[in-house]
N, C-alpha and C positions, 0 to 999 in steps of 0.2 A: 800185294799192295796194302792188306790192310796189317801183317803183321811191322811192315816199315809204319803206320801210322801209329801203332803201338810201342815202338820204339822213339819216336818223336813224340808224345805223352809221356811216356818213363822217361826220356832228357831232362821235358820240359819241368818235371815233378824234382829230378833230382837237384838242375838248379833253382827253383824254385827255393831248395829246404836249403841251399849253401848259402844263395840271397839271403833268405833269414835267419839265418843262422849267425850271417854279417853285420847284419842289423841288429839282432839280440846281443851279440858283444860290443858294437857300436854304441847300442842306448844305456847299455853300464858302463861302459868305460869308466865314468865316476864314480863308480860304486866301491864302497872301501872293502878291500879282501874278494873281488868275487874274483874268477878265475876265466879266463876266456875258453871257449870250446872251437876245437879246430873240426872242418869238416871236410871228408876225402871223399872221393866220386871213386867207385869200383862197379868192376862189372860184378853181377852174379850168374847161376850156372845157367842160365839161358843168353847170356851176352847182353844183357840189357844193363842200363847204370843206376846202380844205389848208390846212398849216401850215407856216412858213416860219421859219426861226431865222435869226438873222443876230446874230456878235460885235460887241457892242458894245465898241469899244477908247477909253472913255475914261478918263482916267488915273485910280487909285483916290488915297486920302490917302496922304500920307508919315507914317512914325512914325519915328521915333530908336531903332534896337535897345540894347542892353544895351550890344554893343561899340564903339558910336558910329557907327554906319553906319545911312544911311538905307535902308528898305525902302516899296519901295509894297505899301499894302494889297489888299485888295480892292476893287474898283467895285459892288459889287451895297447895294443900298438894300434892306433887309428891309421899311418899308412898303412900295415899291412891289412888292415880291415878295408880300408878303400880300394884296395887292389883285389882282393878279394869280391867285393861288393859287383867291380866292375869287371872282371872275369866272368861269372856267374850271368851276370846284365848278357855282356854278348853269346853266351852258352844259352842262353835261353832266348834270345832274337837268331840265332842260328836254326834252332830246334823248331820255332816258330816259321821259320821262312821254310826249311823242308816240309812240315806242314804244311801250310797253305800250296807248297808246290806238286804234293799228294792230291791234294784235295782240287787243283785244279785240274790234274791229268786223271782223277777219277771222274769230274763233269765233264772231260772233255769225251772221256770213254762210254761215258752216259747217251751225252750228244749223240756220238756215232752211231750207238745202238737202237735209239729212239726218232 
């Protein structure tokens, strides 16, 4: 029981850092030249999930500034950040609900015993 509660903590940790992860390329999206970071959910050697970022460096649009000089944009794709965003959302209300369903059949094991 309590190593399954340990595993629904490491979920909830890993989308927790995808969520913000989503958000941190989200709040640049404007930002000229920055580069968006993708984030991958893996297990490690005890089967619990990490999370793994890695820059993605490819190149964003060009725009023509004011003073005739090219600048590149950002790379980050707001849909796919919102799918993202909202992946992660229910990966972690998932993680959350087997929690609280641990945490009820440990009170109710409590109950019995007391």
């Amino acid at each position: 029981m309590i190593s399954g509660i340990g595993a629904s903590l490491a979920g909830l940790a890993a989308f927790e850092k995808k969520l913000s992860n989503a958000a941190n390329n989200i709040a640049n999206s404007d930002t000229s030249g920055y580069k968006k970071t993708e984030s991958v959910i893996t297990e490690d050697g005890a089967g619990l999930p990490e999370v793994s970022l890695k820059r993605v460096d490819s190149p964003g649009p060009l725009v023509q500034e004011p003073d005739g000089k090219m600048s590149e944009q950002s790379n980050v794709d707001l849909a796919e950040e919102l799918t993202q965003s909202m992946v992660a959302q229910r990966g972690y209300e998932a993680n959350l609900k087997v929690l609280q369903a641990q945490n009820n059949m440990l009170g109710s094991a409590l109950d019995i015993l007391v």
